[in-house]
Every structure is written in structure tokens, then in C-alpha cells.
Phi, psi and omega in degrees: 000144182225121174262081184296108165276128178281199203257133187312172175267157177306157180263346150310318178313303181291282193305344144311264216290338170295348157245023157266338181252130177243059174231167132354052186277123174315168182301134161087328202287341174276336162319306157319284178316293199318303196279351186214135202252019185095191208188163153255146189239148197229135178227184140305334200251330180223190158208144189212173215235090155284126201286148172312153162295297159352325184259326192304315175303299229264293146003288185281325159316281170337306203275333206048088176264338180288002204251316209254335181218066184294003120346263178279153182248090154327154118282304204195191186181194202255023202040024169228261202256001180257137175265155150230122215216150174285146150270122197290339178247002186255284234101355194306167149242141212212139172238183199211129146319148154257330153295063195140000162342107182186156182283002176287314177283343164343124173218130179283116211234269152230205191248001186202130171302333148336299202270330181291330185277337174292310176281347169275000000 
């Protein structure tokens, strides 16, 4: 597995988003946004898209994730048709259809971003 990273976000960045979102963020993942400002992660097996922290507000506005999944917070994706997205009162991680975006279509993927990252 290879972890392309982007240049951390300014710490002014984080605290705009950390006081705009008010959900459930999993073990690790601002630990990560610190140090990364997303990234791509390349396995044999996947490939996933973490969205820069800087975009994730604007990002889920665009997808209309609150209209459609009103649940979940995207992150990132597989660069094609699947999303990954926080369960907003748990922290959970999840991926989602973006066709088709809903708490139905949901599959529960773990509870800490540490470990999502391990597995791609």
C-alpha cells in the first residue's frame, strides 16, 4: 500500500472545520487531517480518494449529501462510483453509492479511521 499525501492544511483550516461540523468524527481521522491534507491511498486491491479537509464542507454541499443522506459526512471515494462517508452520530465508517446515496444503501465498513486506512 502507498499513501500519497497533500501538504497538511494550515491549523487555522482545522479549527474552521472542526467548528463548522458537528458530528461524530472516528479514532484517528483528525490525527490524519493533521498531518494530511488528504491524499490518495493506492493497495492492489483499491484505490481511494481522501478529500483534502479544506473541500469536505463544500464537497458534501455539491453531492447534496444532507438531502440525500442526511446521516453521513463524506470523505473521500474510490474515484469511481462509491463514497465513504462518517455516520454522523456514531463515527462509524461507511461507504455509499453516490447513485443512489442513502441510509439503506449503506454497508458499514469499521468504527476507526486508523483501521480504514490500513485496509485499503
Amino acid at each position: 500500500m502507498a499513501i500519497d499525501k497533500n501538504k497538511p492544511p494550515e491549523n487555522d483550516d482545522l479549527q474552521s472545520f472542526l467548528s463548522k461540523v458537528n458530528i461524530v468524527l472516528p479514532n484517528g481521522f483528525i490525527e490524519f487531517y493533521k498531518g494530511a491534507n488528504g491524499g490518495n491511498i493506492t493497495s492492489e486491491n483499491a484505490y481511494t480518494i481522501l478529500w483534502p479537509l479544506t473541500d469536505l464542507i463544500k464537497l458534501n454541499n455539491n453531492y447534496n449529501v444532507d438531502k440525500y443522506a442526511p446521516d453521513f459526512f463524506i470523505f473521500g471515494s474510490d474515484g469511481g462510483d462509491t463514497a465513504f462517508a462518517i455516520e454522523k452520530s456514531t463515527g462509524h465508517i461507511f461507504e455509499l453509492p453516490f447513485i443512489g446515496m442513502s441510509k439503506e444503501e449503506a454497508i458499514f465498513i469499521n468504527k476507526n479511521f486508523d483501521q480504514f486506512i490500513e485496509l485499503r
